[in-house]
PDB file of N, CA, C, O and CB in Angstrom:
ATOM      1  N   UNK A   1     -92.186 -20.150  52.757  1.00  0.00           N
ATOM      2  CA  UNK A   1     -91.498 -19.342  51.764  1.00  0.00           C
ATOM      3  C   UNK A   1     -91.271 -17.916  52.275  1.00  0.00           C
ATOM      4  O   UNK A   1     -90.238 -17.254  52.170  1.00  0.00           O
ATOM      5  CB  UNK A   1     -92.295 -19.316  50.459  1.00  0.00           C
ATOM      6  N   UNK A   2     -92.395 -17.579  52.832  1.00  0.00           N
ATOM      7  CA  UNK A   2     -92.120 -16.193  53.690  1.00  0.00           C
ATOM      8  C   UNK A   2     -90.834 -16.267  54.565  1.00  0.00           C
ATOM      9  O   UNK A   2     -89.917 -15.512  54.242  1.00  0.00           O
ATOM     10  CB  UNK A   2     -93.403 -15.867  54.755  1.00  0.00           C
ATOM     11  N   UNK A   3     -90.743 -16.702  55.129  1.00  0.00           N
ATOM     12  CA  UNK A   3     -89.727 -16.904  56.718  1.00  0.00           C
ATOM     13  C   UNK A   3     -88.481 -16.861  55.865  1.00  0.00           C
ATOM     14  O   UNK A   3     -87.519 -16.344  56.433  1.00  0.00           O
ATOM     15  CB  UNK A   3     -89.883 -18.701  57.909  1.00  0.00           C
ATOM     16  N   UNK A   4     -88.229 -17.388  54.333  1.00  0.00           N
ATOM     17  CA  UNK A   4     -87.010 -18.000  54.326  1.00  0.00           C
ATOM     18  C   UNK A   4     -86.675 -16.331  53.549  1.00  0.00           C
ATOM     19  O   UNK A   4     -85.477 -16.051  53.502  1.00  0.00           O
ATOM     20  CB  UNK A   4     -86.783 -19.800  53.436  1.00  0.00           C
ATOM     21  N   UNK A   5     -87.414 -15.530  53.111  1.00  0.00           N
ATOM     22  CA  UNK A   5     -87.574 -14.159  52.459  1.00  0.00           C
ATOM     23  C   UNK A   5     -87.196 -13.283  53.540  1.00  0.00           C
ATOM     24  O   UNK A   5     -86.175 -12.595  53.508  1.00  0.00           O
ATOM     25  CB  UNK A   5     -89.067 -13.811  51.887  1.00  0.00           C
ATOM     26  N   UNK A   6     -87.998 -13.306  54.476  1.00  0.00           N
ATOM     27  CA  UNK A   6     -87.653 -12.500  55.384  1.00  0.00           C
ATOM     28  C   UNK A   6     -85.801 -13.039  56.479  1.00  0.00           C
ATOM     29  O   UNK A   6     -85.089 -12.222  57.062  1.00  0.00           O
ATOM     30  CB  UNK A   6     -89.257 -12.509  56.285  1.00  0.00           C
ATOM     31  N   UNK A   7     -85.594 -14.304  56.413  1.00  0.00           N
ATOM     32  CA  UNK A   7     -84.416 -14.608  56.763  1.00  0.00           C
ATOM     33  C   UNK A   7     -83.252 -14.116  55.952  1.00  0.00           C
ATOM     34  O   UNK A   7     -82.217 -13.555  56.311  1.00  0.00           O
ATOM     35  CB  UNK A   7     -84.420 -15.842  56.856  1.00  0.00           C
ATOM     36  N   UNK A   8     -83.695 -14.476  54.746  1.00  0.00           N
ATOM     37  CA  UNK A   8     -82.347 -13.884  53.483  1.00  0.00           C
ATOM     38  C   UNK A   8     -82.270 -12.143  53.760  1.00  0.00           C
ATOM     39  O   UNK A   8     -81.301 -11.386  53.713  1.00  0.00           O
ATOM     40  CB  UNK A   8     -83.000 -14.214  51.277  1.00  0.00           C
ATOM     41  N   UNK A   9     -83.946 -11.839  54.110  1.00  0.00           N
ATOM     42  CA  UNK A   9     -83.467 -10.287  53.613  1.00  0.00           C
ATOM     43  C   UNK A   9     -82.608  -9.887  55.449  1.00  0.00           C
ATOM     44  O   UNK A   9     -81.670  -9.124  55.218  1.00  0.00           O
ATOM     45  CB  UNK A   9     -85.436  -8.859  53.003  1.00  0.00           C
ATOM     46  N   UNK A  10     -82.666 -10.075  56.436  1.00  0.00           N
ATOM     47  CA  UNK A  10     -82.085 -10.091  57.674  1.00  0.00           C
ATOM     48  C   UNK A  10     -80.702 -10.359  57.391  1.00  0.00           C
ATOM     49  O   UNK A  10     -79.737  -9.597  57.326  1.00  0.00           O
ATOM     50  CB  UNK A  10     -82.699 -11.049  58.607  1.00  0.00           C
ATOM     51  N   UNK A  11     -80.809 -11.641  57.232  1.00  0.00           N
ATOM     52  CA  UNK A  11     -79.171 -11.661  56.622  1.00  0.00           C
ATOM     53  C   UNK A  11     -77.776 -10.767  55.721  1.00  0.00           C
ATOM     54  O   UNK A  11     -76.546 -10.803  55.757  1.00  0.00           O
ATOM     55  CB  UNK A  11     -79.323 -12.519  55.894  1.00  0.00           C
ATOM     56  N   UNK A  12     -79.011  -9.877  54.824  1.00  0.00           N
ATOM     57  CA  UNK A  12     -78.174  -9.598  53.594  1.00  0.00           C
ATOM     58  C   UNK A  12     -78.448  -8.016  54.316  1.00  0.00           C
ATOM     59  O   UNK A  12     -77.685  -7.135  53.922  1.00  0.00           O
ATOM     60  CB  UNK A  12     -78.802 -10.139  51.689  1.00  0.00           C
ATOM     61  N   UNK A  13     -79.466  -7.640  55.317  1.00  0.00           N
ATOM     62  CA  UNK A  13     -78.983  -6.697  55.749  1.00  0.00           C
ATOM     63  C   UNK A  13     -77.958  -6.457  56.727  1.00  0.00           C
ATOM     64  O   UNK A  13     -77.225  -5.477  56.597  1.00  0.00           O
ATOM     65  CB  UNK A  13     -79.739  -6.275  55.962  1.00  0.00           C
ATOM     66  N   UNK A  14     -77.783  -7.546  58.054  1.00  0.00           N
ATOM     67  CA  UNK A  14     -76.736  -7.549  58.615  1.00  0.00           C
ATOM     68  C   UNK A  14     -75.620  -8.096  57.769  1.00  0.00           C
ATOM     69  O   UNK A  14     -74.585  -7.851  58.389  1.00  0.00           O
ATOM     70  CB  UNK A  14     -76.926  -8.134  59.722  1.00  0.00           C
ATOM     71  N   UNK A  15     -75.357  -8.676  56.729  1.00  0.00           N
ATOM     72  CA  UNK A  15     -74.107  -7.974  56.092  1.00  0.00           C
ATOM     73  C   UNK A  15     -73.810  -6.898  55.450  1.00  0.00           C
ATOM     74  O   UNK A  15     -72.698  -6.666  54.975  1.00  0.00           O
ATOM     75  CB  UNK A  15     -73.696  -8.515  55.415  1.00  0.00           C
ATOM     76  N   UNK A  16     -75.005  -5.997  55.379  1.00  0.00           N
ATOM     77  CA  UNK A  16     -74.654  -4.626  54.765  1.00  0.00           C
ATOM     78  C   UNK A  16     -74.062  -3.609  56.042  1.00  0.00           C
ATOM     79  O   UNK A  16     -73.329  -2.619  56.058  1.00  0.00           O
ATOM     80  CB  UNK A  16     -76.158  -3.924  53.990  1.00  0.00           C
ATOM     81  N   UNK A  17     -74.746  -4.359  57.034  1.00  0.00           N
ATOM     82  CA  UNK A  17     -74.197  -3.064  58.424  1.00  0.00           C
ATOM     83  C   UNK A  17     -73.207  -3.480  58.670  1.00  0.00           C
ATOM     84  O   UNK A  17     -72.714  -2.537  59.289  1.00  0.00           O
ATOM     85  CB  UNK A  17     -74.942  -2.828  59.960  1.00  0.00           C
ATOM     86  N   UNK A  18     -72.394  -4.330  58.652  1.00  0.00           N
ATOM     87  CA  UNK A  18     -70.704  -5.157  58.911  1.00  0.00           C
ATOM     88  C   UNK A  18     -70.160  -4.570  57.973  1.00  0.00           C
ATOM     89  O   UNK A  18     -69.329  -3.718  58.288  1.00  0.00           O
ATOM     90  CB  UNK A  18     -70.402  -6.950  58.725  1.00  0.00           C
ATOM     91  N   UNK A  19     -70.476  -4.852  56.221  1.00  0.00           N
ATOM     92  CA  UNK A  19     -69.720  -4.142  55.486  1.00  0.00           C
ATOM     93  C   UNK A  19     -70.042  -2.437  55.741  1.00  0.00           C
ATOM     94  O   UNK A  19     -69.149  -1.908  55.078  1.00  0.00           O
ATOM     95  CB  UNK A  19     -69.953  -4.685  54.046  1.00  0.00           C
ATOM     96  N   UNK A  20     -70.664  -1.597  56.214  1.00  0.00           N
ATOM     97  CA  UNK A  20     -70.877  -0.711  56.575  1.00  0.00           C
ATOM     98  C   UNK A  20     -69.968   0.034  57.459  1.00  0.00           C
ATOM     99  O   UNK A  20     -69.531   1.172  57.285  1.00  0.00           O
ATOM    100  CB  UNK A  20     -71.788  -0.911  56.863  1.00  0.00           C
ATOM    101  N   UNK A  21     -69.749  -0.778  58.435  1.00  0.00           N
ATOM    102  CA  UNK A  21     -69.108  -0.703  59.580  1.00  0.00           C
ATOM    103  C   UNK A  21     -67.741  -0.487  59.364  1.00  0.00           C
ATOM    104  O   UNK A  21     -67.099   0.536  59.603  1.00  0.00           O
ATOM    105  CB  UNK A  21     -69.329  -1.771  60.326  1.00  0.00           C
ATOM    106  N   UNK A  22     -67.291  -1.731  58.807  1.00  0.00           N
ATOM    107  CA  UNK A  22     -65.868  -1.365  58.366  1.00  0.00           C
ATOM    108  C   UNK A  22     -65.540  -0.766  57.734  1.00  0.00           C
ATOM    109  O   UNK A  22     -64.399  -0.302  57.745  1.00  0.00           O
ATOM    110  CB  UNK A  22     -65.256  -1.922  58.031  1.00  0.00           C
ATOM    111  N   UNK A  23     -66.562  -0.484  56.772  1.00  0.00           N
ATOM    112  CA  UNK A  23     -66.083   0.735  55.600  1.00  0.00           C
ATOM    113  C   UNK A  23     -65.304   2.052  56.532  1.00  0.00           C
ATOM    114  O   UNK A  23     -64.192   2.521  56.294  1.00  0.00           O
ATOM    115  CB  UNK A  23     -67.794   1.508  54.616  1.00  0.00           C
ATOM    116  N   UNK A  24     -66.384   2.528  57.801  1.00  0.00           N
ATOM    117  CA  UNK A  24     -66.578   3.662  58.837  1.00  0.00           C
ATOM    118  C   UNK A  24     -65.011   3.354  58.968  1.00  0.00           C
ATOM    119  O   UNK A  24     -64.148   4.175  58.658  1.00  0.00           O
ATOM    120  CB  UNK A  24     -67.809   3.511  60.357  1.00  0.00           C
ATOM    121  N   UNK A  25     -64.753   2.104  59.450  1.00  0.00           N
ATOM    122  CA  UNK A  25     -63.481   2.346  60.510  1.00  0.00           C
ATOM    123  C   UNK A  25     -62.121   2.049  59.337  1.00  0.00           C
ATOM    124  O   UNK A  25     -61.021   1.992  59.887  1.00  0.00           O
ATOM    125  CB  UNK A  25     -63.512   0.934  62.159  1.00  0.00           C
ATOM    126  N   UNK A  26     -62.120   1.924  58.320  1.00  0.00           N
ATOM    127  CA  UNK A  26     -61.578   2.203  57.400  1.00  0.00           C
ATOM    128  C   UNK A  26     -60.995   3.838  56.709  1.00  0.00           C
ATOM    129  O   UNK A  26     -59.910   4.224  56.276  1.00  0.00           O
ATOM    130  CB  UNK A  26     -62.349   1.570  56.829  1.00  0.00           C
ATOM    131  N   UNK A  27     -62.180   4.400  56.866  1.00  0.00           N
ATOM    132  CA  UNK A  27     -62.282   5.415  56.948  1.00  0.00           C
ATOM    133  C   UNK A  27     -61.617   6.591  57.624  1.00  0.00           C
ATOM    134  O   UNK A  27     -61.110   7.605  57.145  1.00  0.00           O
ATOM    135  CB  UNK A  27     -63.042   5.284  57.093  1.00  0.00           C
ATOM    136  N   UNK A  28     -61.767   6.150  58.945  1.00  0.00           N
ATOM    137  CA  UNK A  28     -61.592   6.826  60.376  1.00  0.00           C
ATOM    138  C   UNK A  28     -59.833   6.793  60.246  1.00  0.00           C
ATOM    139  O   UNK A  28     -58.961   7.656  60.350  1.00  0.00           O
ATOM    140  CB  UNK A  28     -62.419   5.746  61.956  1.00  0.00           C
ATOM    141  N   UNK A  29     -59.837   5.150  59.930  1.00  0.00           N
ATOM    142  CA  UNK A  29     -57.896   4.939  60.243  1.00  0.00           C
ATOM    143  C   UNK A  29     -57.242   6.071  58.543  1.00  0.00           C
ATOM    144  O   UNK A  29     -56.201   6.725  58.474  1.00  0.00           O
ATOM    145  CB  UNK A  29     -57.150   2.166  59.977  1.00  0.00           C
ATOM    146  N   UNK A  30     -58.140   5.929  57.635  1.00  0.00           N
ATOM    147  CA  UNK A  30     -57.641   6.849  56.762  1.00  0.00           C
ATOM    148  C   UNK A  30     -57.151   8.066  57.189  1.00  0.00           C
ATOM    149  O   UNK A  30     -55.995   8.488  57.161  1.00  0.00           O
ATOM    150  CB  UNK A  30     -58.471   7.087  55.944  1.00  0.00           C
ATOM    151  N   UNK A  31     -58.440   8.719  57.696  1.00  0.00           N
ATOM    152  CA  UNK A  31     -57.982   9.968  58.028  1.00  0.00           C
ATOM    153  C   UNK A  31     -56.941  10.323  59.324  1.00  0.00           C
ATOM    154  O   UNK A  31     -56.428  11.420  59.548  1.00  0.00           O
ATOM    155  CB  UNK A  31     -59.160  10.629  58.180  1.00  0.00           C
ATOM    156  N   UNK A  32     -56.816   9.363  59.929  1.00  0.00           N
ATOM    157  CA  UNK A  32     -55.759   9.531  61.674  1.00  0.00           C
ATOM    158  C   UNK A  32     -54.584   9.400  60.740  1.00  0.00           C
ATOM    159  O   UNK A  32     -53.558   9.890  61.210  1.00  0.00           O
ATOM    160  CB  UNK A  32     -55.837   7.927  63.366  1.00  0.00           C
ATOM    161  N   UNK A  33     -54.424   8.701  59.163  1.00  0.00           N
ATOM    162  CA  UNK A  33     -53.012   8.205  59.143  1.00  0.00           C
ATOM    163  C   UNK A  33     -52.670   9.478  58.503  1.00  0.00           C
ATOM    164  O   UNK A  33     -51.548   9.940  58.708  1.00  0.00           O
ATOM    165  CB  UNK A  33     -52.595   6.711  58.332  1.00  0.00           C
ATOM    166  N   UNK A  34     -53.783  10.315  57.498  1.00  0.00           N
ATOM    167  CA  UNK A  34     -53.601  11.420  56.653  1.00  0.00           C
ATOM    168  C   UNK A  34     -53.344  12.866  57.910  1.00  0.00           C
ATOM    169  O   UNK A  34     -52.875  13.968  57.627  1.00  0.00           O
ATOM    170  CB  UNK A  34     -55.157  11.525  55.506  1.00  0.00           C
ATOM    171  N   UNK A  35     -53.728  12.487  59.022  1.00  0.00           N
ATOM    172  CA  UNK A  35     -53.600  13.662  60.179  1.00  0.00           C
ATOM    173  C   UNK A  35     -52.227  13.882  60.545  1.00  0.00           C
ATOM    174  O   UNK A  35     -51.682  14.985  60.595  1.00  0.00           O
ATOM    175  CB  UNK A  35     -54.373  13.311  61.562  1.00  0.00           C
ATOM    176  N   UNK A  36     -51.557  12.477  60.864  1.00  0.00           N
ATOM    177  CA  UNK A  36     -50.088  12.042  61.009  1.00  0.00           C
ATOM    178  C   UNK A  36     -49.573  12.291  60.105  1.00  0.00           C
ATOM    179  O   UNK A  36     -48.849  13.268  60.296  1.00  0.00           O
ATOM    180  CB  UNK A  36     -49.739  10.842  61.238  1.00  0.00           C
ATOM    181  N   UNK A  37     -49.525  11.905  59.062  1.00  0.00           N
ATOM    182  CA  UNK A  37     -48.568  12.530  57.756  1.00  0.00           C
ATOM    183  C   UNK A  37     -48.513  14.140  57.773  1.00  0.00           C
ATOM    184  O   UNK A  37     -47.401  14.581  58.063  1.00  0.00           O
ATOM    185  CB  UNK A  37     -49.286  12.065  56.128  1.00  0.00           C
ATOM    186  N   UNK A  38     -49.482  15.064  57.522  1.00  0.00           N
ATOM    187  CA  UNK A  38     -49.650  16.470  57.954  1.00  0.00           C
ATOM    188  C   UNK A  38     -48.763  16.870  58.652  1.00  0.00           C
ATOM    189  O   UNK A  38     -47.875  17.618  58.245  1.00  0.00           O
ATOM    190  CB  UNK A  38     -50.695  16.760  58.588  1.00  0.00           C
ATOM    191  N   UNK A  39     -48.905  16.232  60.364  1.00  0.00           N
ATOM    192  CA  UNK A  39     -48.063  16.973  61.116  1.00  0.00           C
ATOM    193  C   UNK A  39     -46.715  16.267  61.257  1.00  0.00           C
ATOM    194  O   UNK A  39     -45.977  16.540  62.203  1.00  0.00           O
ATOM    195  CB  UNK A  39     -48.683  17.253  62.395  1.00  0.00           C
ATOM    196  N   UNK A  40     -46.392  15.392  60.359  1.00  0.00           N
ATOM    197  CA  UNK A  40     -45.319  15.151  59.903  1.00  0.00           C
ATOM    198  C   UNK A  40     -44.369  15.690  59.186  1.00  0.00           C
ATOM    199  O   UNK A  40     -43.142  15.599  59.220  1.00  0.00           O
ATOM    200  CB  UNK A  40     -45.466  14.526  59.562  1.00  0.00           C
ATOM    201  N   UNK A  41     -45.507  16.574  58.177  1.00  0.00           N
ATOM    202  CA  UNK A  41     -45.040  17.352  57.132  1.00  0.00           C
ATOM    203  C   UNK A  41     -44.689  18.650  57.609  1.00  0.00           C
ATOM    204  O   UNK A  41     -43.864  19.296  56.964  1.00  0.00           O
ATOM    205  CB  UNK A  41     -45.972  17.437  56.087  1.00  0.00           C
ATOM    206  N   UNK A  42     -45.225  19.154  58.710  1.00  0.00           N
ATOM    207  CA  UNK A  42     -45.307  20.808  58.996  1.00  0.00           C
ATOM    208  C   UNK A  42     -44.158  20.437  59.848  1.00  0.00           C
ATOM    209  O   UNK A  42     -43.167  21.066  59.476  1.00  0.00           O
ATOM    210  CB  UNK A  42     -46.858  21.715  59.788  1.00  0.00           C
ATOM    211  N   UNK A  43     -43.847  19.471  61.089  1.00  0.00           N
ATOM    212  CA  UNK A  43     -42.405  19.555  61.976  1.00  0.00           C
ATOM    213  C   UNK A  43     -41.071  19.688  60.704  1.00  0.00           C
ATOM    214  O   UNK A  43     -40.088  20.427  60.764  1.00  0.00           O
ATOM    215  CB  UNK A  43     -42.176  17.771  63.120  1.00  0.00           C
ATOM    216  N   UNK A  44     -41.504  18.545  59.404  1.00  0.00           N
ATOM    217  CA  UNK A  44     -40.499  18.951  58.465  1.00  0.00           C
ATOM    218  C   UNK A  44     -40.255  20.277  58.013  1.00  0.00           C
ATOM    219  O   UNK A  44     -39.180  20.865  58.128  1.00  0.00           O
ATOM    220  CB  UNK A  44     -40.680  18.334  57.458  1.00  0.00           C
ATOM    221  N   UNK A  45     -41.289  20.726  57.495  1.00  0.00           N
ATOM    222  CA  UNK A  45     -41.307  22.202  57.182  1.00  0.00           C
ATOM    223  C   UNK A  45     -40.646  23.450  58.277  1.00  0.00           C
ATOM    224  O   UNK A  45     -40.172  24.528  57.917  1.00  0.00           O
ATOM    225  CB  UNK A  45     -42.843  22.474  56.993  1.00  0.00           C
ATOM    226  N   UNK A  46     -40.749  23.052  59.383  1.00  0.00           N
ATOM    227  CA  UNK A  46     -40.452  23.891  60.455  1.00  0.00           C
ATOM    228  C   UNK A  46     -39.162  23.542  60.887  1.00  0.00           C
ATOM    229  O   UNK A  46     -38.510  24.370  61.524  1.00  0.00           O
ATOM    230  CB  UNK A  46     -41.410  23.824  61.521  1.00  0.00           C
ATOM    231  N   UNK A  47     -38.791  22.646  60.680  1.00  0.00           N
ATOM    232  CA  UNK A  47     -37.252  21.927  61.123  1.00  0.00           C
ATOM    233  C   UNK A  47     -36.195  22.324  59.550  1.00  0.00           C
ATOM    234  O   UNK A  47     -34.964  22.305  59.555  1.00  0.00           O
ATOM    235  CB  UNK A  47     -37.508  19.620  61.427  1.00  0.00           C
ATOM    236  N   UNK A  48     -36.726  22.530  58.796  1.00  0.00           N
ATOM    237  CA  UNK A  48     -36.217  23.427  57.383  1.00  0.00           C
ATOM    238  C   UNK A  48     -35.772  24.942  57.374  1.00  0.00           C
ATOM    239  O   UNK A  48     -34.737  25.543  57.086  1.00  0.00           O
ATOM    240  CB  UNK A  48     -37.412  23.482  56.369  1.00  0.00           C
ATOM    241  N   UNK A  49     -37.453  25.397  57.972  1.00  0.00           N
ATOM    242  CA  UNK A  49     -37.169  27.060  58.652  1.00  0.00           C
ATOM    243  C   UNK A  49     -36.038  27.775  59.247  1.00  0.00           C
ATOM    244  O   UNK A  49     -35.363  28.804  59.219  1.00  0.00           O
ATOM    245  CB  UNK A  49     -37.913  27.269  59.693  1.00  0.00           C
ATOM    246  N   UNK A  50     -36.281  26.270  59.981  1.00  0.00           N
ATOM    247  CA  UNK A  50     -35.380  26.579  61.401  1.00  0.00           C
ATOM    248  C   UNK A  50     -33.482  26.379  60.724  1.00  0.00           C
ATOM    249  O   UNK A  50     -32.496  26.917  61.227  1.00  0.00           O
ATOM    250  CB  UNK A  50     -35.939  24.937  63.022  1.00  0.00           C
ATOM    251  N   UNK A  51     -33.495  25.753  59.893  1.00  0.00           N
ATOM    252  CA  UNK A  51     -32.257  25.365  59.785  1.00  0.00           C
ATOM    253  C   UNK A  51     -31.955  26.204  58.582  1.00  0.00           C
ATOM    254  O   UNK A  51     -30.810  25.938  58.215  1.00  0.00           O
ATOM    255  CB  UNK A  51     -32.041  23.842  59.700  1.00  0.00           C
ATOM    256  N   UNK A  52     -32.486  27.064  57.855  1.00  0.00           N
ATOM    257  CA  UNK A  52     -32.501  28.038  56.873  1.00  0.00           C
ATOM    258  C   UNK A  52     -32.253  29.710  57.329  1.00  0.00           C
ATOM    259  O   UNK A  52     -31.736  30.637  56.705  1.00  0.00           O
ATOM    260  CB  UNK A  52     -33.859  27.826  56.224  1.00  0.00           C
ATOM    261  N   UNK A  53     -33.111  29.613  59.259  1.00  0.00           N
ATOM    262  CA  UNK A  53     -32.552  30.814  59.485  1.00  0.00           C
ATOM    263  C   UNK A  53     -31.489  30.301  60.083  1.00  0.00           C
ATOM    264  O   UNK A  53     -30.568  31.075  59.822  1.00  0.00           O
ATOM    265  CB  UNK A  53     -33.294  31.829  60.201  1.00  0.00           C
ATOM    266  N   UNK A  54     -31.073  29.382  60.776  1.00  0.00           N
ATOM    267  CA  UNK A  54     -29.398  29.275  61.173  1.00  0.00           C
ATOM    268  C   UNK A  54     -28.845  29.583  59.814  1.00  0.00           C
ATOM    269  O   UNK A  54     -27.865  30.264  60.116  1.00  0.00           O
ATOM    270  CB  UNK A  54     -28.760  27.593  61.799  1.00  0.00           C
ATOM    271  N   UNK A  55     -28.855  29.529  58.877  1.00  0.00           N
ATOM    272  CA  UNK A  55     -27.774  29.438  57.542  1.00  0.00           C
ATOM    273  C   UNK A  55     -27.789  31.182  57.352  1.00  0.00           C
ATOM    274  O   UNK A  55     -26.711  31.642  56.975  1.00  0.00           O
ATOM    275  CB  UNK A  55     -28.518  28.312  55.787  1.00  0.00           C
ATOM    276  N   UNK A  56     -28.632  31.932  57.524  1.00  0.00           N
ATOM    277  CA  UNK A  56     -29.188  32.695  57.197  1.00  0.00           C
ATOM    278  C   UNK A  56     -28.019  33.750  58.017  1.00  0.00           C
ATOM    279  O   UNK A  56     -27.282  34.529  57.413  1.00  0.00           O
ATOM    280  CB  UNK A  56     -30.702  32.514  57.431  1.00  0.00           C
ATOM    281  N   UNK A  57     -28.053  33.547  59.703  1.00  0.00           N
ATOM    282  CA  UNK A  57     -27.780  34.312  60.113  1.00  0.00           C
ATOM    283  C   UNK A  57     -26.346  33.591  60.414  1.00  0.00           C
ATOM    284  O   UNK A  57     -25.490  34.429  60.697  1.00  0.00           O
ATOM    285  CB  UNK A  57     -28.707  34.842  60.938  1.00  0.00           C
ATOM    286  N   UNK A  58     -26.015  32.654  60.421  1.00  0.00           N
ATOM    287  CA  UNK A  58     -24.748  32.248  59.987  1.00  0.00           C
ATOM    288  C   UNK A  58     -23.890  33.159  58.909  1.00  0.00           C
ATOM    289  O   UNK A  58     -22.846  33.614  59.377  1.00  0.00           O
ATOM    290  CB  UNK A  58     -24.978  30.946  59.447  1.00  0.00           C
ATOM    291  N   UNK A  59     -24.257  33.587  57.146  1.00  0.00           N
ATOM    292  CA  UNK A  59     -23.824  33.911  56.341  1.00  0.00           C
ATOM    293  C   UNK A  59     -23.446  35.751  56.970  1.00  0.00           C
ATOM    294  O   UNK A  59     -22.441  36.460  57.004  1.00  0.00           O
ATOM    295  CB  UNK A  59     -24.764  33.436  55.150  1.00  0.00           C
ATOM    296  N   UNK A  60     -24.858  35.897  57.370  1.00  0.00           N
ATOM    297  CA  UNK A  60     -25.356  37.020  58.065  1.00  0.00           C
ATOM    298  C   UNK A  60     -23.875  37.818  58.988  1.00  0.00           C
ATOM    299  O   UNK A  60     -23.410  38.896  58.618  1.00  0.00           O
ATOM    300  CB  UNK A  60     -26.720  36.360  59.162  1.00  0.00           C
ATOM    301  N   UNK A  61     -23.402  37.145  60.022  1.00  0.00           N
ATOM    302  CA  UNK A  61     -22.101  36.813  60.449  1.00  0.00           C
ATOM    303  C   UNK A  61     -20.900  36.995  60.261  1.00  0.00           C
ATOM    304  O   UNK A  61     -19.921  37.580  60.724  1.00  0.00           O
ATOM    305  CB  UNK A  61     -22.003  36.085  60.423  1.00  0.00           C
ATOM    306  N   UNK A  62     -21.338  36.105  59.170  1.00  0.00           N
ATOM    307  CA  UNK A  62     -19.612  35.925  58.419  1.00  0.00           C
ATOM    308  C   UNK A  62     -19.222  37.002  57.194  1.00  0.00           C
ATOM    309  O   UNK A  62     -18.057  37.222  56.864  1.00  0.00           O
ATOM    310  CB  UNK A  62     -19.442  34.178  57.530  1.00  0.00           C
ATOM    311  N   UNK A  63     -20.579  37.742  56.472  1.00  0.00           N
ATOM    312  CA  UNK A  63     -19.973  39.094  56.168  1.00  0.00           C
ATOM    313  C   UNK A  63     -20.195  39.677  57.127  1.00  0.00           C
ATOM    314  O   UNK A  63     -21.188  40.226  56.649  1.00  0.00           O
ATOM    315  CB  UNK A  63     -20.368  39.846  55.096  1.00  0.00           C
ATOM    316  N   UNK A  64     -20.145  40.115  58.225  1.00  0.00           N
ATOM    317  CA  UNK A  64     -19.954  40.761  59.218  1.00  0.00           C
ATOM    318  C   UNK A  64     -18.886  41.107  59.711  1.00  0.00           C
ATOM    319  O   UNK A  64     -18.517  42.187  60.170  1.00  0.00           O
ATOM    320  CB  UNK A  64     -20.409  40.379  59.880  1.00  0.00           C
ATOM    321  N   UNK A  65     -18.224  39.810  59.562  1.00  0.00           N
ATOM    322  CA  UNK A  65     -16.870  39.645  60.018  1.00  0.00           C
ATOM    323  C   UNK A  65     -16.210  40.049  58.986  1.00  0.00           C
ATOM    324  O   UNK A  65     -15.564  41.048  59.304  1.00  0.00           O
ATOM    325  CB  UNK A  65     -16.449  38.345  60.452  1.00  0.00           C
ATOM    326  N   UNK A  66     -16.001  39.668  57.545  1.00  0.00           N
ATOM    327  CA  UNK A  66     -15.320  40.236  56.690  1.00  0.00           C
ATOM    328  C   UNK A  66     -15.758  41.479  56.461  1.00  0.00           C
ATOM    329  O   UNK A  66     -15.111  41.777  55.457  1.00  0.00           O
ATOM    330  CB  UNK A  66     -15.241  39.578  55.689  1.00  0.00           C
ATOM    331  N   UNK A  67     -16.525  42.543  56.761  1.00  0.00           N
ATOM    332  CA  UNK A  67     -16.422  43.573  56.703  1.00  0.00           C
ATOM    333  C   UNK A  67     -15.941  44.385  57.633  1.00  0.00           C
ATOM    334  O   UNK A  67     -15.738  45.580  57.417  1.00  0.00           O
ATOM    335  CB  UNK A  67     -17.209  43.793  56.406  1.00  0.00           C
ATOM    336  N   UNK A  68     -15.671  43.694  58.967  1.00  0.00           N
ATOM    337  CA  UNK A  68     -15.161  44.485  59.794  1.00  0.00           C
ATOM    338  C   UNK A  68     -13.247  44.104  59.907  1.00  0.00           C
ATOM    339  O   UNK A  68     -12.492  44.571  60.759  1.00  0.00           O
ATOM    340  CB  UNK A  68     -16.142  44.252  61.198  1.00  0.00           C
ATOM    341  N   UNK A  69     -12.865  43.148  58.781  1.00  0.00           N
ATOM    342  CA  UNK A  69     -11.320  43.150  58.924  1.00  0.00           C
ATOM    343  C   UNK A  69     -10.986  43.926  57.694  1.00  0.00           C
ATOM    344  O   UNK A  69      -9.811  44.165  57.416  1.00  0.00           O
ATOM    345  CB  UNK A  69     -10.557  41.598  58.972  1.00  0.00           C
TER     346      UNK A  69
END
């Protein structure tokens, strides 16, 4: 009766370190995918900038030009 106590409890702990485990690498891929989205978000943000000061100094320009005819 002992052996089969101490077998169950072996058992039910190596499925706690498997479910353990994957939880970790579950985890891990969470955060690499939440890292990627981020700098997904900031090239967007910066590719916005960027195309806000072209507009910017575009307009910038073009009264330039109508003030000098």
């Amino acid at each position: 009766m002992a052996n089969l106590c101490r077998n169950n409890i072996a058992a039910h702990a190596e499925s706690r370190t498997t479910l353990c485990e994957k939880e970790i690498s579950l985890i891990k891929q969470k955060y690499n995918q939440k890292q990627q989205l981020l700098k997904m978000k900031m090239e967007s943000e910066k590719l916005k900038q960027e195309a806000l000061r072209e507009k910017l100094m575009y307009c910038k320009g073009k009264r330039k030009r109508a003030e000098d005819e």
